[in-house]
C-alpha positions as CSV (number, residue, x, y, z in Angstrom):
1,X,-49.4,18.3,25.4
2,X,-50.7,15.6,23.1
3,X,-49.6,17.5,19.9
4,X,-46.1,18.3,21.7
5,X,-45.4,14.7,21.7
6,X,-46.6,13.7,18.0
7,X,-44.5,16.6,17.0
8,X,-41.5,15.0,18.8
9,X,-42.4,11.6,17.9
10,X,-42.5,13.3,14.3
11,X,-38.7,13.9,14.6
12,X,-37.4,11.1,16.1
13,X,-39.0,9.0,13.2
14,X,-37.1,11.8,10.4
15,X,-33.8,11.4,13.0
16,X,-34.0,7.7,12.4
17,X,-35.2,8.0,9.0
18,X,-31.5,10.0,8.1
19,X,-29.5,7.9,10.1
20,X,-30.7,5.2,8.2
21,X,-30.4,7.0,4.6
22,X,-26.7,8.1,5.6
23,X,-26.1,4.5,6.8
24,X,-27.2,3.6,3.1
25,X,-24.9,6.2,1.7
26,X,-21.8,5.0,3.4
27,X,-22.5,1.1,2.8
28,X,-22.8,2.5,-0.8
29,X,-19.8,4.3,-1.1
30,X,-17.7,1.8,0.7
31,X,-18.8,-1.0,-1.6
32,X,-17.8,1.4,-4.3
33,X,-14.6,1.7,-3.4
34,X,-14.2,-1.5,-2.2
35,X,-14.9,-2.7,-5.9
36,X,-12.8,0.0,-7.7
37,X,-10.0,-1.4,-5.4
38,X,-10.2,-4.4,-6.4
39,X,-10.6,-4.0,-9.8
40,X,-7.3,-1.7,-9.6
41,X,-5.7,-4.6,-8.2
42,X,-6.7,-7.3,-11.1
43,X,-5.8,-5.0,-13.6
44,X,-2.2,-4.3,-12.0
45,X,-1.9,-8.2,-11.3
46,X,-2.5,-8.8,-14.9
47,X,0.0,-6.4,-16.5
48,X,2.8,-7.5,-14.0
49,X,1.9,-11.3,-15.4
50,X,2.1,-9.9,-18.8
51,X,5.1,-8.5,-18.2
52,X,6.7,-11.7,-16.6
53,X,5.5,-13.8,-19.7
54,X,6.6,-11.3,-22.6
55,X,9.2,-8.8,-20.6
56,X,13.1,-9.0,-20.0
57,X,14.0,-10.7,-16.7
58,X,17.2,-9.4,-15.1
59,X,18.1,-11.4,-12.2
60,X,20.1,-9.3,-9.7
61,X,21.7,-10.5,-6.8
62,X,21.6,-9.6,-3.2
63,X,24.8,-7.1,-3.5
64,X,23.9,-5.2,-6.2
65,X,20.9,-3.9,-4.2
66,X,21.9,-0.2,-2.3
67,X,20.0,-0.3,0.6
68,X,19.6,2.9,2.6
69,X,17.6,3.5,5.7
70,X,15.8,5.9,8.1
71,X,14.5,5.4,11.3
72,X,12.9,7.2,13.4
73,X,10.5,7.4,16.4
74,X,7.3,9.1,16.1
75,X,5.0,10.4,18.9
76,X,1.2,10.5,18.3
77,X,-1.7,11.3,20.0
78,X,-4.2,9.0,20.4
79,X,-8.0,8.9,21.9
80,X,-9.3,12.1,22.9
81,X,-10.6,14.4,25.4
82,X,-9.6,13.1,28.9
83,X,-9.0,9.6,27.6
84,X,-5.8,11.3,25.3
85,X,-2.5,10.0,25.7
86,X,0.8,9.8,23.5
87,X,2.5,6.9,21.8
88,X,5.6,6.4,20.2
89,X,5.9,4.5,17.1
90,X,8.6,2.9,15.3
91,X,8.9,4.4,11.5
92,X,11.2,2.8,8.9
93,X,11.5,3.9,5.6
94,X,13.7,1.7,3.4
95,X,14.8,2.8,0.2
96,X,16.2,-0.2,-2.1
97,X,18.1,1.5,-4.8
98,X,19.7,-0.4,-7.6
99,X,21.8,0.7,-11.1
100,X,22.4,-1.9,-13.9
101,X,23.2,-1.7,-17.6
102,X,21.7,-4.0,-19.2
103,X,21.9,-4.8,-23.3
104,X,23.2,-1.0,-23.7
105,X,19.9,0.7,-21.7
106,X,20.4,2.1,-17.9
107,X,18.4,1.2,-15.9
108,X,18.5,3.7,-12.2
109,X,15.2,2.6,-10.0
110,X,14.2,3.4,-5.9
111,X,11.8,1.8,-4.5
112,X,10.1,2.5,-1.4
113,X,9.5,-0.1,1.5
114,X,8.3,0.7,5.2
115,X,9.6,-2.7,7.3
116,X,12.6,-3.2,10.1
117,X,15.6,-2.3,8.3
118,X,17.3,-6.0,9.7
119,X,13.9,-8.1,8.5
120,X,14.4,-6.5,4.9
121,X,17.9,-7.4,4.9
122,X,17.6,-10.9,6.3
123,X,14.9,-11.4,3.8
124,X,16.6,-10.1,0.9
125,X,19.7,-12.1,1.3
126,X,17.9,-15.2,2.4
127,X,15.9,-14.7,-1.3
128,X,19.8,-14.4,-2.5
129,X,17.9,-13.6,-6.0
130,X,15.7,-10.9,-7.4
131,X,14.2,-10.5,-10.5
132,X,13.9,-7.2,-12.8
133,X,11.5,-7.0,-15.4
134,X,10.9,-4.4,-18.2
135,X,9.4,-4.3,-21.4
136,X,11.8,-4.2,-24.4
137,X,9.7,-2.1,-26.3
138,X,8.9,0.6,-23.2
139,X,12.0,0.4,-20.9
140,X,9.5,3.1,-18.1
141,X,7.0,-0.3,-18.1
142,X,9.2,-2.2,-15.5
143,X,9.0,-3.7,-12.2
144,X,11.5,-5.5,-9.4
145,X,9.9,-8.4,-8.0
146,X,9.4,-8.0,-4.0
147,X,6.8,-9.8,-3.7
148,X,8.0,-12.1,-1.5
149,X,8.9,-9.5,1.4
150,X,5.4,-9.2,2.3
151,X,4.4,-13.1,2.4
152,X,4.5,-14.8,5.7
């Protein structure tokens, strides 16, 4: 009886003992990526200042933006087991599309934003003026500033 026990006080420590080296593992890999995210981040952060300081600004106004949207409603299932249930959820998927010539190049870029269609608009003709950049030199290094959708 006595040995049955130490034997199963044996594996509860080496049960505790991996929880406590997987713990370790995910803290690990978590602070990993947490610091390859944000190192991502400064680096894109600093080639879009770059490219404000040394690239072509092309300010385009609210018309010239295409604007086309599709929304849908989506039904997920959430919890499970007994507890399950569906939801429906709102999708938007915004595609702001704009075509310029500028200084003899053509420029034709989409871009990709998931908001209410009527908030993007509102917000895009209350900012009345965007800003394209692109580098002289590379016209495929380029950006169009929406920064300011997604600040409060």
């Amino acid at each position: 009886m006595i040995a049955i026990y130490l034997f199963l006080e044996s594996w509860i420590d080496l049960d505790v003992f991996i929880v406590i080296i997987l713990l370790c593992i995910f803290l690990l890999f978590h602070v990993v990526v947490k610091y390859h995210t944000n190192k991502l981040r400064k680096e894109i952060d600093t080639v879009r200042a770059n490219l404000i300081k040394t690239g072509t600004k092309i300010p385009l106004k609210y018309d010239e933006l295409e604007i086309k949207t599709n929304c849908w409603v989506q039904e997920i299932e959430v919890d499970s087991g007994t507890e399950s249930r569906n939801e429906h959820i709102d999708i938007n998927l915004n595609v702001i599309i704009f075509e310029k010539t500028h200084r003899g190049h053509h420029f034709k870029e989409e871009y990709r934003i998931n908001m209410e269609p009527e908030i993007l608009r509102m917000k895009l003709a209350l900012q009345n003026e965007v800003y394209f950049y692109y580098n002289a030199n590379n016209f495929d290094d380029n950006f169009l500033d929406l920064d300011f959708l997604f600040k409060y």
